[in-house]
MITILUM-890947 format. One record per residue (C-alpha): residue in one letter; x, z, y. Coordinates in steps of 0.02 Angstrom, whole numbers, padded with zeros to 5 digits, always signed. Layout:
aXZY...
! end
This chain:
x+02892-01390+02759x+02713-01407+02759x+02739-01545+02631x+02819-01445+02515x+02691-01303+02540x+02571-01430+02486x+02638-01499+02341x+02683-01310+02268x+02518-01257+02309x+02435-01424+02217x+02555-01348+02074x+02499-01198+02064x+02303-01263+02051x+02339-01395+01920x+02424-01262+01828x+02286-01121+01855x+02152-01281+01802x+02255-01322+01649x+02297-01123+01604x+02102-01097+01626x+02053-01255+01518x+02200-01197+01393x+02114-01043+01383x+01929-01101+01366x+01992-01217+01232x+02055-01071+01132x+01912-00960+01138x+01799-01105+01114x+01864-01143+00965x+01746-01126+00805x+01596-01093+00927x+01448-01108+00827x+01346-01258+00854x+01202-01220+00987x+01124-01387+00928x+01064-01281+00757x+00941-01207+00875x+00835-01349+00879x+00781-01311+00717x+00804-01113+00728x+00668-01011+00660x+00694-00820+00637x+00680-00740+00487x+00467-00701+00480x+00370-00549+00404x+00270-00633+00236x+00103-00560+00251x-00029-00503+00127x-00221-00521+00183x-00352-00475+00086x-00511-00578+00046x-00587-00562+00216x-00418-00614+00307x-00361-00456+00355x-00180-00392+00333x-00145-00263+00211x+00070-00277+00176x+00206-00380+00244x+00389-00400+00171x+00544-00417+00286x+00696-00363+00324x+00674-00379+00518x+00506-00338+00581x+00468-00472+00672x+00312-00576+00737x+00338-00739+00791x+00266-00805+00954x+00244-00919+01100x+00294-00916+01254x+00102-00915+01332x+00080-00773+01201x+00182-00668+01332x+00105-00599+01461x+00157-00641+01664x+00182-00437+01668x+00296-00422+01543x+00397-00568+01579x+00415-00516+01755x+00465-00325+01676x+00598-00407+01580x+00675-00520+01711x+00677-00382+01845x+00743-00268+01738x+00866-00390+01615x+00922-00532+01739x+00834-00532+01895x+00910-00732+01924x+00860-00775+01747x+00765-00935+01819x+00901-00986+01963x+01077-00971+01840x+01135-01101+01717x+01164-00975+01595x+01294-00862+01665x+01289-00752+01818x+01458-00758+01921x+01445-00615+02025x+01390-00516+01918x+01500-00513+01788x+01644-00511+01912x+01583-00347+01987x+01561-00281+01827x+01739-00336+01762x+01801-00248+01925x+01724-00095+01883x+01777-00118+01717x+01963-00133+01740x+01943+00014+01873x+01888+00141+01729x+01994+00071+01601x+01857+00025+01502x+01817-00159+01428x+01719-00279+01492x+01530-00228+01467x+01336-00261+01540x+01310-00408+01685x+01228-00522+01537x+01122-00627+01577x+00946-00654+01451x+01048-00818+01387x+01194-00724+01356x+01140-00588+01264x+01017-00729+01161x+01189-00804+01139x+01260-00637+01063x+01107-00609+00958x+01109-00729+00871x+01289-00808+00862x+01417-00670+00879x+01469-00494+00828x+01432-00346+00944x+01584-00269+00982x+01627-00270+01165x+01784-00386+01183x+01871-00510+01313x+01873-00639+01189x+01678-00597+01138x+01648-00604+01321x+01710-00761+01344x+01632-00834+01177x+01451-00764+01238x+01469-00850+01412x+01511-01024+01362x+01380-01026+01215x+01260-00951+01365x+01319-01129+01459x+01290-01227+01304x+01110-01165+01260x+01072-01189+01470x+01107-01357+01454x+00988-01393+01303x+00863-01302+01319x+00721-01272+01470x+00700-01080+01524x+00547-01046+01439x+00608-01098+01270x+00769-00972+01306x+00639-00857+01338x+00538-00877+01203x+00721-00856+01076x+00755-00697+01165x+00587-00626+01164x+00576-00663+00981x+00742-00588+00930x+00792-00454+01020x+00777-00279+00937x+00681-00148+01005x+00674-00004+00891x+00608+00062+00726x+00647-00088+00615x+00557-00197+00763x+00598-00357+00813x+00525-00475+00952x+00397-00399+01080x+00244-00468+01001x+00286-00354+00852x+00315-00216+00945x+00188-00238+01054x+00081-00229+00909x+00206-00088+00809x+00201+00028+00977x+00012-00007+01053x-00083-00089+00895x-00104-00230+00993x-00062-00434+01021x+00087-00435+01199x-00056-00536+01288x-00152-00369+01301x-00020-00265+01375x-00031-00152+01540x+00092-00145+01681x+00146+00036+01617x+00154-00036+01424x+00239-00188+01462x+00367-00091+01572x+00405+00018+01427x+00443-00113+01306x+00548-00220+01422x+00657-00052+01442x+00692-00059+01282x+00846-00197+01232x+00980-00055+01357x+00950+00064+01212x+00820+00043+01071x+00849+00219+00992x+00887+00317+01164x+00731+00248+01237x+00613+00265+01096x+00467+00328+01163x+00412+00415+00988x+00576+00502+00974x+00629+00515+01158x+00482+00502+01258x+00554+00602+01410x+00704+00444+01394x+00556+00327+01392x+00462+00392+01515x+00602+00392+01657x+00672+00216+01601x+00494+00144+01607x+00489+00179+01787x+00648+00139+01815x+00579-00061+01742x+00420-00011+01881x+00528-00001+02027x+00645-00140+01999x+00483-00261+01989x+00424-00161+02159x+00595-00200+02231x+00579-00398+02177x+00397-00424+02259x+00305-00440+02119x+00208-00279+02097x+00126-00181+02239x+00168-00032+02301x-00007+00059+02247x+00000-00010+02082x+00181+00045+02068x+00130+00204+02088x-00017+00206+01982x+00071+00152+01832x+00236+00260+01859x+00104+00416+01846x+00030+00366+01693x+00069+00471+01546x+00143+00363+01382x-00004+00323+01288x+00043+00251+01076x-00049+00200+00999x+00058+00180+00825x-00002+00034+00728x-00037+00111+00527x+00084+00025+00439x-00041-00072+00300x+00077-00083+00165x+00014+00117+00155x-00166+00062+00130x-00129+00005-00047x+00051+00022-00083x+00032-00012-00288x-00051-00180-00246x+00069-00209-00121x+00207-00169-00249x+00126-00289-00389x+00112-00443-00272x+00298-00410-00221x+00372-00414-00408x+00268-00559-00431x+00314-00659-00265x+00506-00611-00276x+00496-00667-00471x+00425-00823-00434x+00494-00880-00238x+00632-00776-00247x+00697-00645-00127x+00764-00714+00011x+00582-00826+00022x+00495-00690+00011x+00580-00556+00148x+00641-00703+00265x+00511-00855+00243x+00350-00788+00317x+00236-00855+00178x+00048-00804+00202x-00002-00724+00047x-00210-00725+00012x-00262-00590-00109x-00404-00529-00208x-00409-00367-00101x-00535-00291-00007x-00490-00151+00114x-00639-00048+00134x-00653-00053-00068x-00492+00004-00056x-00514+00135+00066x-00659+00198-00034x-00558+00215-00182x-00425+00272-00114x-00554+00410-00033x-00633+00457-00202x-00458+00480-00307x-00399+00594-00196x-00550+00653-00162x-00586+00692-00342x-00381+00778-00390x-00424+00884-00255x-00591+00937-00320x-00501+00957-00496x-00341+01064-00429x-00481+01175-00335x-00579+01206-00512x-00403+01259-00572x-00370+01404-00440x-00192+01416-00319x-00049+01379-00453x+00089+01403-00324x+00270+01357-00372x+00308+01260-00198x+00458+01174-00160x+00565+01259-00009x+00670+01130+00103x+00778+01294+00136x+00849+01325-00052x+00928+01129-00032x+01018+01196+00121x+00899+01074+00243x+00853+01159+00422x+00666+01150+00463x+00710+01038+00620x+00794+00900+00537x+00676+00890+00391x+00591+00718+00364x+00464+00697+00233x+00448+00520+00141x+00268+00548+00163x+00284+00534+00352x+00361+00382+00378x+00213+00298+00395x+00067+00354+00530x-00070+00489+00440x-00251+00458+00427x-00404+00572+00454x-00450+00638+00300x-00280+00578+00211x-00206+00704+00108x-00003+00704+00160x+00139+00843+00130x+00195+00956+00272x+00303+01087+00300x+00265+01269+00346x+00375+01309+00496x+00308+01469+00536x+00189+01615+00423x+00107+01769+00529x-00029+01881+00441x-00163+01786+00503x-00099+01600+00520x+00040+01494+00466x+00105+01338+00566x+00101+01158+00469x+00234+01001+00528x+00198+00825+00466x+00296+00689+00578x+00243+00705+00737x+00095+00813+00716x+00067+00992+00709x-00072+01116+00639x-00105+01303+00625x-00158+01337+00452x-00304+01492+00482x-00384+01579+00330x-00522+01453+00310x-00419+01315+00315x-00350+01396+00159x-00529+01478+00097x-00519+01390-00073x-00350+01459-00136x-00455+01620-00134x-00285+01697-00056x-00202+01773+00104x-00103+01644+00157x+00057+01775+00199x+00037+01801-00002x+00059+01632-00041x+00160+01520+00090x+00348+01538+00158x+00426+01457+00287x+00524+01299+00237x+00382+01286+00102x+00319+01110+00062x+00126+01106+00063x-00008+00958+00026x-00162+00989+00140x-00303+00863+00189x-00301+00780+00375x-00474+00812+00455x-00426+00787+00648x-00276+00718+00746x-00255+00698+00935x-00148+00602+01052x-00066+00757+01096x+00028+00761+00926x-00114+00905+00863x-00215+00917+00677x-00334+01012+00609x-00310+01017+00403x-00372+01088+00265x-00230+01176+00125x-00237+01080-00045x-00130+01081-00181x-00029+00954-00280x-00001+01018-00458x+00058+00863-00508x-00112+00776-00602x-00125+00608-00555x-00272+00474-00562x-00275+00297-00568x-00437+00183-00519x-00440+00005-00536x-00613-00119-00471x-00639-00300-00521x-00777-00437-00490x-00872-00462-00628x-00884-00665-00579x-00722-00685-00533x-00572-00581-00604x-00533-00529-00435x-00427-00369-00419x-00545-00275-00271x-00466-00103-00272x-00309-00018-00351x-00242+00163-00332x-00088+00184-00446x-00051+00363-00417x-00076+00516-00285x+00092+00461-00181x+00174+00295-00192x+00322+00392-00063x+00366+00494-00203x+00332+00390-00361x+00321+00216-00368x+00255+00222-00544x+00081+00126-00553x-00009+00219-00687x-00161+00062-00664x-00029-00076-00717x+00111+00031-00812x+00031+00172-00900x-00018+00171-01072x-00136+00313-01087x-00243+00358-01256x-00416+00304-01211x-00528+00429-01308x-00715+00391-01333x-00690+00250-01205x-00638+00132-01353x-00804+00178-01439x-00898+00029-01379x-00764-00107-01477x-00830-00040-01642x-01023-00049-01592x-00999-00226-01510x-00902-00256-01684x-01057-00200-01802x-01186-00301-01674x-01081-00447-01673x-01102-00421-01850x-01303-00415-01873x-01325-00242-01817x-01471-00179-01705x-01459-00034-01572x-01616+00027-01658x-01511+00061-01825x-01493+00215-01888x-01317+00314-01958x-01304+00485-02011x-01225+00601-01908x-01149+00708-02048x-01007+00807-02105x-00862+00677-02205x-00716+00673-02253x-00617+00520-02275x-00469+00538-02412x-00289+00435-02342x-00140+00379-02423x-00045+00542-02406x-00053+00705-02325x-00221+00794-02329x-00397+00714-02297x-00465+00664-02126x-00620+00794-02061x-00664+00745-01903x-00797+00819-01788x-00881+00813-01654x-00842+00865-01488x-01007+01008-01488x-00942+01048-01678x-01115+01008-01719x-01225+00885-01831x-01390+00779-01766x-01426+00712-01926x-01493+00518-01941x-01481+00476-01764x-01486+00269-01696x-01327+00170-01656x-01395+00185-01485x-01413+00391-01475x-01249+00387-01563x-01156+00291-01414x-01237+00384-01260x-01204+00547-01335x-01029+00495-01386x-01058+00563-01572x-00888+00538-01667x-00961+00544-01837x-01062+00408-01804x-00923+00286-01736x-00804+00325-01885x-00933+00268-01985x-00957+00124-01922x-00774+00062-01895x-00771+00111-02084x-00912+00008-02115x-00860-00170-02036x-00676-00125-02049x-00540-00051-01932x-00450-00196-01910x-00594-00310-01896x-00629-00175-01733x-00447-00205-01670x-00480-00392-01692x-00640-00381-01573x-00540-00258-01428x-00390-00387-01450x-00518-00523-01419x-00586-00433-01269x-00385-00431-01168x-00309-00275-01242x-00123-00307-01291x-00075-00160-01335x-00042-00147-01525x-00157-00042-01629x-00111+00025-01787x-00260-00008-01922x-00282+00190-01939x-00471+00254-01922x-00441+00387-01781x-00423+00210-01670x-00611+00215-01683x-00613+00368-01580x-00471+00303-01440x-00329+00351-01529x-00221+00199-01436x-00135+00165-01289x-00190+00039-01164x-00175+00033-00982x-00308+00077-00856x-00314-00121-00789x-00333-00175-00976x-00474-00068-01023x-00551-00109-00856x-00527-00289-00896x-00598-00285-01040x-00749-00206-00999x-00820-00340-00870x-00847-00442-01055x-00994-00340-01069x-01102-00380-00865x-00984-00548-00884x-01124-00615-01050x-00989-00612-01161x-00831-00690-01062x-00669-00624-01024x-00595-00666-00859x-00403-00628-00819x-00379-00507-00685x-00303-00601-00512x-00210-00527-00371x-00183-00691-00281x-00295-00841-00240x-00188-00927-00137x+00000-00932-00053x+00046-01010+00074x+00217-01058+00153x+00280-01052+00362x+00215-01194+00388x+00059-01173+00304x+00100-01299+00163x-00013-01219-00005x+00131-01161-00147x-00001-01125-00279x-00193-01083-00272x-00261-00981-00412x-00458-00990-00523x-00534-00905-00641x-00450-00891-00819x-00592-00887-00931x-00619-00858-01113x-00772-00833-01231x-00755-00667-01318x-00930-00630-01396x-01089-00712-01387x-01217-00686-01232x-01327-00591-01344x-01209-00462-01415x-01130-00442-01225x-01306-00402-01159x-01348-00281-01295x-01198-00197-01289x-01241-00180-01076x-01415-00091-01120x-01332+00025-01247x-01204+00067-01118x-01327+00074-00989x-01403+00204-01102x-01235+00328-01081x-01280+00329-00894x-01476+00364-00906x-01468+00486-01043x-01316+00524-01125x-01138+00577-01070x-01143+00518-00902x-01303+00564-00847x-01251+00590-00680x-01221+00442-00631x-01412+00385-00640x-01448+00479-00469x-01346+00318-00407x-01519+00227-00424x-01423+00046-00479x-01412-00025-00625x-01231+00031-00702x-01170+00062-00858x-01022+00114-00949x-00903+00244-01068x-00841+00417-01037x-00680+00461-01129x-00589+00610-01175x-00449+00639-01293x-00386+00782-01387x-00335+00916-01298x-00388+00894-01155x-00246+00766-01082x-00325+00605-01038x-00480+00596-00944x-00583+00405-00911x-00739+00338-00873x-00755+00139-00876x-00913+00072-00808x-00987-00070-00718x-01130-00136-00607x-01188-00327-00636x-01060-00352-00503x-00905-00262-00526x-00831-00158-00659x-00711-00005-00627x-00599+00088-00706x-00543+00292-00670x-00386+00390-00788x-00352+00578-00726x-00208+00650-00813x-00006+00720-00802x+00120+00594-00820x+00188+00708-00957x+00038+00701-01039x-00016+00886-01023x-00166+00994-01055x-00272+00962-00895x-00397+01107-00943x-00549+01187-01033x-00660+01049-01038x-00590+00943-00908x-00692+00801-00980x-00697+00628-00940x-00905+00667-00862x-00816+00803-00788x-00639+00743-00691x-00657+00565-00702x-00842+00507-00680x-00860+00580-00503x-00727+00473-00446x-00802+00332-00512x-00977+00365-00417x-00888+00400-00239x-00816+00196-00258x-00977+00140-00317x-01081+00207-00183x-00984+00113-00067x-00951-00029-00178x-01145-00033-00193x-01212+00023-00050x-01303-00113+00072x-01272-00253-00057x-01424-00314-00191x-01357-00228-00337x-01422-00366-00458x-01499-00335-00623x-01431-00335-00814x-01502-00464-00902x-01619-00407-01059x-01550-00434-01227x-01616-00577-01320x-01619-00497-01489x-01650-00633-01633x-01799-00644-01733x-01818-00513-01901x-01690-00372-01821x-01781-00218-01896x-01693-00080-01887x-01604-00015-02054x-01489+00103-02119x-01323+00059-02088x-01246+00086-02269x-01084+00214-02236x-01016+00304-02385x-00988+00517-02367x-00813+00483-02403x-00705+00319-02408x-00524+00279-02450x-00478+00194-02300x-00287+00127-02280x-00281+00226-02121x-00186+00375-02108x-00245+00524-02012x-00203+00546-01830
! end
């Protein structure tokens, strides 16, 4: 009897053993190999730094830093293991007891077989298998757990799971969101910081301390006492951090610093690498960039449309969220997906209006709008904002406590552009393409061609001094009229409508006179002018018609920049770079980038030009920039109508570039000059381009031997193949 009871019972094992292996076979099957992740590497951020190292973008699709395992800290490892998988150093992957009391509770509810994974298992899940919550998945993630056990030691396990798991907000990896929640490297985290992060993997979005904090707050503690219950925390310190309040520190994200740069190095990179290189492969990216040139222009653009929309008076005609059937709480702003600044200028929404206030949202802030936050509408603010309104204001203060203090501006729509190279090396310093890259990506630096006005001037005088011409040569400054092909003859004027007589080529420039520059594109010949601003890197095409002479062309704020270094540059033309050097994960160099040079005009005829130019700045149309006190020179430039509004100038050291104008190319107002709208942005950059630095000097022009001036010989009226414009 107790033979047989043997023998059945040896049956029933050997068929429990082969049922069991039958079964393991079958959900083993078409396991992915764990020996890939030998060679695993997660998809890496690419990252942008500017010229002192610094980072200023990153491209992705996962978020994600990638780090050591001594780049964790002791406290958050022992957060995550007493919170996670308490036996994460004692199991070979799998935790037995656990997941049986789970699956008992499991099959008790009804439900399926959930939690009781180990650190390896859910490593396993990340990366191998889908997420749904299955037998068979449950299985699958348990003997790929075993697998990666047996090949790899803990810390490396570790070091995969840290690195991969999510944890929130496009954030992968703790490192990054060490650095994405606190604006700092893991190694620097707190008991109360570390705690917070490692209660993140439950429930990424639940526990988001940004848009759950009370969730965070209570799970966070929850991490606290589990590490007090393993012995590795004391009880006062326990306590200290469980009373701490959560304290973010939300890292900027830097692609907002300068977004259009960012954009150009991304078309580039993706054209060149390819997509999946550039949002997967972590390349390190060095670029011409520097970021407190760029916060400086960045400063004086914005700076400069507000100062233009408050010359203009309160417009009105805000956007209401409420008309598009949107409820005030649920509203989200592009603008605010990225943290705000102090003195940023960002759009909010009015979520509440009394006589004497009104209250202002942006993200997670909050400000009460009184009547001298508003003082230069020159309005009652009940009279001119609704709730649900959309409104642009200026960010002077924020707290921790999610409270501002801002100023009410106004976005009418003008837009400005600014653009700053080195003179020496092509380098692209600074580059605002627009008021908000959130709500157009248009970069009116690379992609707008813009009429140029007066700013084209100094290609027809570098034309007639190229040509034997002296600054000290005289023109008169006259009424003409210059008969075309067809229509009716061409009368220009000048912008004052009035007459100076015989003036020199030099006057004639720093007081703009359009007379005088007709004249002399007449003189050496329109298209011999658009031979000499093709020669200095504009590619626009020019029709050979005489109004050219007076910026009646298109070219782009970077071109005209460009080509304006020629003159501190003694007569070279260097191409504008955004990139000096790329490298890839490993940091193996993929290209390095120099100087592209070319000879445009001769030393002589680029440093006369300079003093002439420097003459617009000391006495003639932009006068105001000689309280600057450094040696600078450039162009104003206004077109007709009032629509386009530039001044181009340099220092020895770097030239810059500033457009104001509508994208539909509308009337920006009575005398909205380019002295008046764009010159002031120019001299906000350069004082902090300038300031601290030796400014350098201009060298003197060299001019040759028997230059006396003359009479430049310019007929009263000429029968030019140009057509009137």
């Amino acid at each position: 009897m107790v033979g047989r009871l043997l023998i059945g019972l040896m049956v029933l094992v050997s068929a429990l053993i082969g049922a069991t292996a039958g079964l393991l076979l079958v959900y083993s099957t078409d396991l992915p190999q764990v020996d890939q992740l030998q060679h695993y590497r997660p998809s890496s951020i690419t990252e942008l730094y500017d010229d002192q190292g610094r980072t200023i973008g990153s491209f992705s699709l996962q978020r994600r830093v990638v780090a050591s395992y001594d780049d964790y800290p002791q406290v958050l490892r022992q957060s995550l293991i007493s919170i996670e998988d308490k036996d994460f150093y004692r199991h070979w992957g799998i935790n037995v007891w656990r997941i049986a009391g789970a699956a008992y509770r499991d099959i008790r509810s009804g439900g399926r077989v959930q939690g009781a994974s180990t650190l390896t298992m859910q490593l396993a899940r990340n990366l191998f298998l889908s997420p749904d919550r299955s037998f068979h998945r449950k299985i699958q993630e348990a003997l790929l757990a075993v697998q990666i056990e047996r090949r790899f030691t803990k810390p490396q396990i570790f070091t995969l799971y840290a690195n991969q798991i999510y944890l929130g907000h496009g954030v992968y990896g703790f490192e990054a969101a060490s650095q994405f929640y606190f604006s700092k490297p893991a190694k620097q985290l707190s008991l109360d910081e570390a705690a917070l992060l490692a209660g993140l993997p439950k429930s990424p979005s639940y526990y988001s301390p940004i848009t759950h904090p009370e969730h965070a707050i209570k799970r966070r503690n929850l991490v606290i006492n589990s590490m007090l219950e393993d012995g590795v925390i004391t009880t006062q310190r326990a306590a200290v951090a469980r009373d701490l309040p959560i304290r973010l520190e939300l890292a900027h994200d830097p692609d907002s610093l300068a977004p259009y740069f960012v954009e150009e190095i991304r078309r580039y990179l993706e054209g060149r690498y390819g997509s999946d290189q550039v949002h997967e492969g972590g390349l390190r990216v060095y670029t011409s960039l520097n970021m407190d040139l760029q916060r400086a222009a960045n400063r004086a653009v914005f700076d400069g449309l507000a100062a233009y929309e408050r010359r203009h008076g309160w417009r009105g005609r805000l956007q209401s969220v409420l008309t598009g059937g949107v409820t005030l709480a649920n509203y989200q702003h592009p603008d605010w997906d990225s943290e705000p600044e102090v003195n940023s200028y960002i759009h909010a929404l009015v979520i509440a209006v009394s006589p004497a206030s009104a209250t202002i949202r942006f993200g997670r802030y909050t400000a009460t709008l009184a009547p001298a936050d508003a003082a230069g509408t020159h309005r009652n603010l009940p009279d001119i904002l609704q709730r649900g309104d959309i409104v642009y204001v200026k960010v002077l203060s924020l707290n921790s406590e999610g409270k501002a203090r801002v100023n009410l501006e106004q976005d009418s729509g003008a837009q400005g552009a600014l653009v700053a190279i080195d003179n020496t090396t092509g380098e692209i310093k600074a580059m605002v393409g627009g008021r908000d890259f959130n709500l157009s990506k248009f970069n009116r630096t690379t992609q707008a061609l813009r009429q140029v006005g007066s700013s084209f001037k100094p290609y027809v005088y570098t034309a007639a001094i190229d040509r034997g011409a002296t600054p000290e040569d005289t023109i008169l400054d006259a009424p003409v009229t210059f008969s075309t092909p067809s229509g009716p003859p061409y009368e220009p004027h000048n912008y004052d409508e009035k007459f100076e007589g015989t003036i020199t080529l030099r006057r004639a420039l720093a007081q703009s006179r359009n007379i005088p520059a007709l004249k002399l594109a007449d003189s050496v010949g329109i298209k011999t002018v658009i031979e000499y601003a093709h020669r200095f890197g504009i590619t626009s095409n020019i029709p050979p018609y005489l109004p050219v002479a007076l910026g009646a062309v298109e070219i782009t704020p970077l071109e005209q920049t460009s080509a304006f270094s020629v003159f501190p540059n003694d007569g070279v033309h260097i191409t504008p770079r955004y990139i000096t050097k790329v490298t890839d994960y490993e940091g193996r160099t993929l290209e390095e980038n120099f100087p592209d040079v070319k000879d445009v005009v001769s030393a002589r005829t680029a440093r006369t030009m300079t003093a002439m130019l420097r003459e617009v700045v000391l006495h003639g149309t932009a006068i105001a920039a000689a309280s600057l006190k450094y040696p600078l020179a450039g162009k104003t430039g206004t077109t007709n109508n009032f629509t386009d509004a530039w001044f181009v100038g340099f220092s020895p050291s770097i030239t810059c570039g500033v457009w104001i104008g509508y994208d539909e190319k509308k009337f920006l107002g009575a005398k909205e000059t380019g002295a008046r709208a764009a010159l002031p942005i120019w001299m906000d950059f350069m004082k902090v381009a300038l300031a601290g630095k030796d400014p350098g000097e201009f060298q003197p022009p060299d001019l040759p031997a028997n230059s006396a001036p003359h009479q430049v010989d310019t007929p009263d009226t000429a029968p030019p193949e140009e057509e009137t414009h």
